[in-house]
C-alpha positions in Angstrom: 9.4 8.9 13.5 8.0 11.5 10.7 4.2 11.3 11.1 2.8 10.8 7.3 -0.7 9.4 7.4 -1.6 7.0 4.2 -4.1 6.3 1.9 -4.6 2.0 2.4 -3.3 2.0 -1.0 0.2 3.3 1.0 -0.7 1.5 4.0 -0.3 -1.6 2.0 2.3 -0.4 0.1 4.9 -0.6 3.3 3.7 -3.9 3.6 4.3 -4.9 -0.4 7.6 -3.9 0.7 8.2 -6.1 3.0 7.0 -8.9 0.9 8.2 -8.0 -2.2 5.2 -7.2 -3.7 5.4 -4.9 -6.4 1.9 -3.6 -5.9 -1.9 -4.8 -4.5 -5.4 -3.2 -5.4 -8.3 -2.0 -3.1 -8.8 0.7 -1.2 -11.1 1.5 2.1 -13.2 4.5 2.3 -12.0 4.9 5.9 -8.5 5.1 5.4 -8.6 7.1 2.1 -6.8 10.0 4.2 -4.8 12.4 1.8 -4.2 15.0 4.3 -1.5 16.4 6.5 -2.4 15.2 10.2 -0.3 17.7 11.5 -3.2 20.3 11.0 -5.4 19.5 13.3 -8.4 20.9 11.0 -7.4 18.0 8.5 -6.7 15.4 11.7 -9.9 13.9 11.5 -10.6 11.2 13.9 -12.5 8.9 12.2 -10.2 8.5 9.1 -7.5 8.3 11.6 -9.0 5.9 13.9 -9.4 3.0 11.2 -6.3 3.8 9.6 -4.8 3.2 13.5 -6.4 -0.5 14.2 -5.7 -1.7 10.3 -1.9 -0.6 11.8 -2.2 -2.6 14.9 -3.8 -5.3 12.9 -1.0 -5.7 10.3 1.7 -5.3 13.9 0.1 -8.0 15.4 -1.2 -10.5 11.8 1.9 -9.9 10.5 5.7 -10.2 11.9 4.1 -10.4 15.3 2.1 -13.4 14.1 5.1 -15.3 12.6 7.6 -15.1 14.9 4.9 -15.4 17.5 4.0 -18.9 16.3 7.3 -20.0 15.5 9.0 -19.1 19.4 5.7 -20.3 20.8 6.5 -24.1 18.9 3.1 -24.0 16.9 4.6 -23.2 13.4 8.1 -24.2 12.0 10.3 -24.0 8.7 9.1 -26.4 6.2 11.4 -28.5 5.0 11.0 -27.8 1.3 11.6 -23.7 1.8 13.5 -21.1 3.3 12.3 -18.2 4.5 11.9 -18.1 8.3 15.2 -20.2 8.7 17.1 -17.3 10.7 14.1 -17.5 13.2 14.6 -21.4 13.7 18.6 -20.3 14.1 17.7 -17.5 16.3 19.6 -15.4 14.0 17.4 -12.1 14.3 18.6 -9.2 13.2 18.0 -5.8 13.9 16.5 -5.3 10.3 14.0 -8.1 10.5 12.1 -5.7 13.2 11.9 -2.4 11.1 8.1 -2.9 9.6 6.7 -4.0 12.9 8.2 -0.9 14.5 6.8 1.4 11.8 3.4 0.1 11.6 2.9 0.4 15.7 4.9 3.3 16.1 4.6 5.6 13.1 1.1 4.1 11.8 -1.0 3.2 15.3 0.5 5.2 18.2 1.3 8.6 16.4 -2.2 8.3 14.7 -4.0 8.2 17.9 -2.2 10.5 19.9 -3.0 13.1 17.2 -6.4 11.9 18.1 -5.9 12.8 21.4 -4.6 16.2 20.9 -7.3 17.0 18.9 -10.1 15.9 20.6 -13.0 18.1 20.4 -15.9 18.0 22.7 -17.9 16.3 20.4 -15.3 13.6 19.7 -14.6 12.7 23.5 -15.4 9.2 22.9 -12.7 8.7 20.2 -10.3 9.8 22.5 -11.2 7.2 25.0 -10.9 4.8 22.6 -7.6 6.3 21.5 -6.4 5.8 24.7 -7.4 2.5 25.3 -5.3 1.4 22.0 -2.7 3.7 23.1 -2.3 1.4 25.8 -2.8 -1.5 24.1 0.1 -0.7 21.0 2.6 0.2 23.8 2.1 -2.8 25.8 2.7 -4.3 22.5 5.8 -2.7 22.0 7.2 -3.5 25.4 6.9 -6.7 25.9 8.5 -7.0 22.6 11.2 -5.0 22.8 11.8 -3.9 26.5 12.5 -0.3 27.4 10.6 1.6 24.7 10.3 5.7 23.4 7.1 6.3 24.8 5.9 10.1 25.7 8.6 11.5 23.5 7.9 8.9 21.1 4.6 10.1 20.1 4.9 13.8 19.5 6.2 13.1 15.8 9.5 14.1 16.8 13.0 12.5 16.1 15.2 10.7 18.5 13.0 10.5 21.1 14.2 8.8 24.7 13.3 5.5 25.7 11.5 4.6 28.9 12.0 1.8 31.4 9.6 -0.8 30.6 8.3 -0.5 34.3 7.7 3.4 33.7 6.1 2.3 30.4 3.7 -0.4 32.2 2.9 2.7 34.7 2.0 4.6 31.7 -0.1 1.9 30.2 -2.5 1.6 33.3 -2.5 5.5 33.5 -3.7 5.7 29.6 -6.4 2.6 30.2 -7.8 4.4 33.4 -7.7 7.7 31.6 -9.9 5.8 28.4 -12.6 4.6 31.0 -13.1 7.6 32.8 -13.9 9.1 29.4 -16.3 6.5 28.2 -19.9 7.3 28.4 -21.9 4.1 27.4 -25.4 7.2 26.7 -23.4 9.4 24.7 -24.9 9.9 20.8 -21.8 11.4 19.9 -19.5 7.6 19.0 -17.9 6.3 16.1 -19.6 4.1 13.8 -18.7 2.1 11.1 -15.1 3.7 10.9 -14.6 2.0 14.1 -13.5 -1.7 12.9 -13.1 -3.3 16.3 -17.2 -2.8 17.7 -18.6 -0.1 15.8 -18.7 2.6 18.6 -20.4 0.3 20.8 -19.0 2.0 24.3 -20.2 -0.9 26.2 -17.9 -3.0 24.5 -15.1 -1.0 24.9 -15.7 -0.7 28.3 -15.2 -4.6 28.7 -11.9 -4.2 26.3 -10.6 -1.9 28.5 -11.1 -3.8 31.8 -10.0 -7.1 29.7 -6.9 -4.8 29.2 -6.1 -3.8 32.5 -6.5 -7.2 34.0 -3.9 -8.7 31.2 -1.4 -6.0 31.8 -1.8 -6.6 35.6 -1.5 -10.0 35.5 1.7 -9.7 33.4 3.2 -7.9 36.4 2.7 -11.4 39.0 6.2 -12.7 38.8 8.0 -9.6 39.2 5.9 -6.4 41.7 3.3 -9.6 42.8 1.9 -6.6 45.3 1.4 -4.3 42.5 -0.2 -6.8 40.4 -2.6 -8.4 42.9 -3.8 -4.6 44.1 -4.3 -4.0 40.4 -6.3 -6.9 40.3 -8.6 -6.6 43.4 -9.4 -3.0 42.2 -10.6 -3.7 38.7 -13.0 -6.2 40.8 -13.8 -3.8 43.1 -15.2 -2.0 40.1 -17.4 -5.0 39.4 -15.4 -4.3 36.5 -17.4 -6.8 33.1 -14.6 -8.1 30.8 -15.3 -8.9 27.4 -17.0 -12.1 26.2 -16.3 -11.7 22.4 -13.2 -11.0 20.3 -11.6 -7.9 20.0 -11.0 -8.5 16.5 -10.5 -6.8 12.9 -12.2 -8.6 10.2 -11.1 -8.6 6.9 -12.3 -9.4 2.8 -11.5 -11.4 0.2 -10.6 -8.5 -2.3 -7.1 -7.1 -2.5 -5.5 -4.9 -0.2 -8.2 -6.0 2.5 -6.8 -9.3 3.3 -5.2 -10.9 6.3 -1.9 -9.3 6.7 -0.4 -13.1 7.3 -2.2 -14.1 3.5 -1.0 -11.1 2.1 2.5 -11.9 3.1 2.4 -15.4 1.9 1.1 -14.1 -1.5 3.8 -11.8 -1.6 6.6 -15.0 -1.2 4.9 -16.6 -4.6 2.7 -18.4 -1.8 5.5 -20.6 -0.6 4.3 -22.6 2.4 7.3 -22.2 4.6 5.2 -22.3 7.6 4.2 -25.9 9.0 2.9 -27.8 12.0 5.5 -28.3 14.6 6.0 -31.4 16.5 5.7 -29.9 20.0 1.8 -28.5 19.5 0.9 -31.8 17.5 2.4 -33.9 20.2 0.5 -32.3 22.8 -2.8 -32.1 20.6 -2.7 -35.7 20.3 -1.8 -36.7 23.7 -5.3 -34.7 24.5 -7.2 -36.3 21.5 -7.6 -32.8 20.9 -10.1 -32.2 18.0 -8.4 -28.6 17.5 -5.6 -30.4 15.3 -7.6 -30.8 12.6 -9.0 -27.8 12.4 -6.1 -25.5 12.9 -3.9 -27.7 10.5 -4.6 -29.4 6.7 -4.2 -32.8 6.4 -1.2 -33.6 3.3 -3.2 -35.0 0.3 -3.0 -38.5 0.5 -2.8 -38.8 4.8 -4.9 -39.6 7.2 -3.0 -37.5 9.9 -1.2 -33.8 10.6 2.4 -34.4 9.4 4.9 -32.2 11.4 8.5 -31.3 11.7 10.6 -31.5 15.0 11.2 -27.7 15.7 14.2 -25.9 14.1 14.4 -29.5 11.9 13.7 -28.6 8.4 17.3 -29.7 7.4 16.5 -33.1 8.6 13.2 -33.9 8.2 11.8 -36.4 5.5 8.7 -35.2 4.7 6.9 -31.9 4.5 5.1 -30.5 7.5 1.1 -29.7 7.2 0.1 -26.2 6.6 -1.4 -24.1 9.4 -5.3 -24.3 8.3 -7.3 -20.7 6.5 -8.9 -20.4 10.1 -5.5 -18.6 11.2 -5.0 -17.3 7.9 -1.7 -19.9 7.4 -2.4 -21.7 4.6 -0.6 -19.8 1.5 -2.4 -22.3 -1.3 -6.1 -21.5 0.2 -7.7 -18.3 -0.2 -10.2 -18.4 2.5 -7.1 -17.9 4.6 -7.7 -14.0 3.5 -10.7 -14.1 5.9 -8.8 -15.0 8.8 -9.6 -12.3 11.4 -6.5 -10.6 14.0 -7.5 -11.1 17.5 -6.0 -8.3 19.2 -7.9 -9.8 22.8 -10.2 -13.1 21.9 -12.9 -14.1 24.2 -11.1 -17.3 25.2 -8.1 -15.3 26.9 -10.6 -13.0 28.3 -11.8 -16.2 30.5 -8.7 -17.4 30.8 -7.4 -14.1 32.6 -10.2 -14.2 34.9 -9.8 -17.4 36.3 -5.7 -17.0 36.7 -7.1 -13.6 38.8 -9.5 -16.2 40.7 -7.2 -18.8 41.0 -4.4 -16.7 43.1 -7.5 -15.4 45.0 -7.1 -11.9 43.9 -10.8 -11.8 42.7 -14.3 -11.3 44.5 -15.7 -12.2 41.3 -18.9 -14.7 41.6 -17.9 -17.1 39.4 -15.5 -20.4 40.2 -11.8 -20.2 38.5 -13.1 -24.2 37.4 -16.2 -22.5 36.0 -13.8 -19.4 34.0 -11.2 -22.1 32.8 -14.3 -24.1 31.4 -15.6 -21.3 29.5 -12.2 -20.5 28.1 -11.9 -23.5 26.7 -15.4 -23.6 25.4 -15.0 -20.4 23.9 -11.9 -21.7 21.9 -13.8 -24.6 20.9 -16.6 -21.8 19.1 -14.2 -19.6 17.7 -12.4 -22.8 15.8 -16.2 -24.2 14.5 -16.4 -27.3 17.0 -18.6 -26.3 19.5 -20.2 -29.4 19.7 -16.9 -31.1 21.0 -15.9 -29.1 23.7 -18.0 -31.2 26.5 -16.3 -34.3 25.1 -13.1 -33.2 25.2 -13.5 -31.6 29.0 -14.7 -34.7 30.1 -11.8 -36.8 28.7 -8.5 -34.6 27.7 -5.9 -34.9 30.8 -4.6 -30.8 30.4 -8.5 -30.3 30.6 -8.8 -31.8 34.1 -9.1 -28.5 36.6 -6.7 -29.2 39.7 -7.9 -28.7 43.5 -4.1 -27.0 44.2 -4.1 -23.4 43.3 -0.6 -23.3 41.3 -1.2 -26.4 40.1 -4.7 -24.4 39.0 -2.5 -21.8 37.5 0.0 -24.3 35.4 -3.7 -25.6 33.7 -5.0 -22.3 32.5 -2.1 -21.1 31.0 -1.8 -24.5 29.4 -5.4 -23.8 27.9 -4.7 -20.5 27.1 -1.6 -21.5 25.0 -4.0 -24.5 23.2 -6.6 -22.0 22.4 -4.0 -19.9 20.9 -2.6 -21.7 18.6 -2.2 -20.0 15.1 -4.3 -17.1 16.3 -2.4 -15.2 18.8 1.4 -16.6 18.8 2.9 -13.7 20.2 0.8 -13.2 23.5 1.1 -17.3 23.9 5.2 -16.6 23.7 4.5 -13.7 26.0 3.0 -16.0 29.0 5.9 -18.7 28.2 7.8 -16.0 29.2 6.0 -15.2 31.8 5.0 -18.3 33.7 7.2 -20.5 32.0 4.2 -22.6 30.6 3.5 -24.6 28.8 6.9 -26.8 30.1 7.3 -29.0 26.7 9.0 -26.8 24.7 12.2 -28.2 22.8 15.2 -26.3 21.6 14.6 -25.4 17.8 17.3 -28.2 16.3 18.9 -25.5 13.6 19.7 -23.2 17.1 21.7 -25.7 18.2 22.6 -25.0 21.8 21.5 -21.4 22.0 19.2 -20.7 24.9 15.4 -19.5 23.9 15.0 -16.2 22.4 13.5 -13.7 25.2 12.6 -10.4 23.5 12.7 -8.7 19.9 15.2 -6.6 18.7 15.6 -3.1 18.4 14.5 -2.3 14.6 17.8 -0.9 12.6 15.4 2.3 12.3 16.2 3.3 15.3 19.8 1.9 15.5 20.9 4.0 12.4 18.8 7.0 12.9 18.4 7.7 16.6 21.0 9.5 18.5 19.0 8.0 21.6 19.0 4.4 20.4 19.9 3.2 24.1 22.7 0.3 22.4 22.2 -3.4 21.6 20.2 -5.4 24.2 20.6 -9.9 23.1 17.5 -11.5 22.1 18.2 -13.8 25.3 18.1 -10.9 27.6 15.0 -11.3 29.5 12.4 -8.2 29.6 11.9 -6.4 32.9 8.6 -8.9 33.9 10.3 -12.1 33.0 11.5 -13.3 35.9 
């Protein structure tokens, strides 16, 4: 894991790579680094801050994004392509993992260590933040892959150990409680524009890290329940404030600066493999959910979201409708260039506060009704139909709060997984695995009887040159958490 650090032009450049492009324009003032980051004279933080979150933004928009939305039954093969077929089979491969590996490994983790290291006193506050994506890029990584390199990992070094994922979730809450206790909300000395997720605004990053903390707790319930519900009660303890706006990076029209999911679609000749599946439309429309029509373009010449049964593409008649420019899905529309990567949005934020409420593991004020309300109103805004959420509380059956408190629990996840649809795939795949909500999922037709996929891959990177590489774990070999 050599640490190089990129201009954007070579930032985007690994991802031409991956989608065959043979080259994009644009550049970024902030991540025009053409130094060695090894000296720590030339490791400036904020070039290498940007250049970090564009990394965790093309992770999570890019590879992240697609299978996320394919395992989590939003998305599926169109009928009239090819490209994600392998997913729809579950044929992964250990190749089909490199890029993702690279950009949160060699191009987000490595990048803020250095920050880290090099910290001077002046520059305290990019090393909280450092940290707090630190933690963020590694939970990433291991609910992902499992047992990740993690201490090893990031001093630049080659084949580095890997970690048991529950010695890698301990050193996720150490790195986010290390972040806060270096954040000082009065301090002059902050990033600014160079900081793409809230402009140095400490205050915010405060919330992101609590946000953080309370996720990665939460992910814990099913497997150290004690662990995770003492986690829990302390953040509240703290009257810890959780963040009630995405934690997002926003992105241009102009080349280079795009979506990472746009840019890969461009780079296919802007094939529209990806389509509406059957099991989110099914569910939409049992709900009279307004969403669909946002999220999803209608087929010129119908009235309503065609969709494929999942893994069907060999079967089905008709083409599926594109995922919509809001989520950055639709390879014929180039708004879908504008379509922002929500590392944490506002509408999981609420949604993780009332699943803390809900198992009584919060002192918080407000109701877990009241939190699972805002969560869905929040996903309502963020999709431009903030005028319908009341109606569709009043009326949608999976909007109806239950009086039983796992029943309570079954309903927000449910909601969580609606307001991320096309947005944040992965993490909705991540609290399937998890909870085991939503329970409609169908097996992917072209999988045949296969069961469902339960982790990524190891990235033949680290198969090929890492003397390490701890041997081949199946893709249906549930993660330490998923019990």
């Amino acid at each position: 894991m050599k640490n190089i650090q990129y201009k954007i032009s070579n930032i985007i450049a690994g991802i031409c790579a991956l989608l065959i492009l043979a080259s994009l324009t644009g550049c970024s003032k902030f991540l025009d680094v053409n130094q060695n980051p090894n000296n720590p004279e030339s490791a400036d933080p904020n070039l290498l801050l940007p250049t970090a979150q564009v990394s965790l933004g093309v992770a999570v928009g890019n590879s992240f994004q697609i299978y996320g939305n394919v395992l989590s039954q939003y998305w599926t093969q169109n009928s009239s392509a090819s490209q994600y077929k392998s997913i729809e089979q579950y044929a992964f491969t250990n190749a089909n993992f490199n890029y993702p590996w690279v950009f949160l490994y060699r191009d987000a983790l490595i990048n803020l260590q250095i920050i880290i290291d090099n910290a001077t006193d002046h520059q305290t506050q990019y090393a909280a933040i450092a940290y707090l994506l630190k933690a963020y890029g590694l939970q990433l990584a291991t609910d992902a892959f499992g047992d990740v390199p993690n201490k090893e990992a990031l001093k630049g070094e080659g084949n580095p150990t890997y970690d048991p994922q529950e010695v890698v979730y301990d050193s996720i809450f150490q790195y986010i409680e290390k972040g806060k206790s270096l954040i000082d909300t009065n301090s002059e000395e902050v990033p600014g524009s160079d900081d793409l997720l809230f402009g140095g605004d400490m205050s915010e990053w405060m919330a992101f890290a609590n946000t953080l903390e309370l996720k990665a707790y939460l992910r814990l319930s099913e497997v150290d329940e004690a662990k995770s519900k003492a986690g829990v009660q302390a953040l509240y303890a703290e009257n810890a404030k959780f963040l009630d706006k995405d934690a997002a990076i926003q992105y241009s029209s102009t080349g280079g600066n795009q979506n990472p999911l746009y840019i890969n679609m461009v780079g296919l000749g802007k094939t529209q493999n990806l389509v509406a599946s059957a099991t989110i439309v099914t569910a939409f429309k049992r709900n009279n959910d307004p969403r669909l029509n946002v999220l999803f373009d209608k087929i010129s010449g119908q009235d309503t979201i065609a969709y494929i049964k999942q893994g069907d593409y060999q079967n089905a008649k008709q083409k599926g409708s594109a995922p919509s420019a809001l989520v950055g899905g639709n390879a014929m529309d180039e708004a879908s260039a504008l379509a922002p990567v929500r590392l944490i949005s506002e509408s999981e934020s609420y949604f993780l506060q009332a699943e803390a409420v809900a198992r009584g593991w919060s002192s918080g004020s407000i109701a877990a009704g009241d939190l699972f309300k805002k969560g869905i109103e929040a996903s309502f805004t963020a999709d431009g139909i903030e005028s319908e959420a009341n109606a569709y509380i009043a009326s949608a059956a999976d909007a109806a709060f239950p009086a039983k408190s796992s029943d309570q629990i079954k309903a927000i996840i449910v909601q969580k997984y609606y307001a991320m649809c096309g947005s944040q795939g992965f993490e909705a795949w991540t609290e399937w695995r998890r909870t085991g909500y939503p329970d409609f999922f169908t097996k992917s037709v072209a999988a045949g009887n296969l069961g469902f996929p339960a982790r990524f891959l190891y990235p033949n990177s680290e198969v090929t040159s890492n003397l390490n590489y701890p041997g081949t774990v199946s893709m249906f070999e549930p993660v330490w958490w998923n019990k």
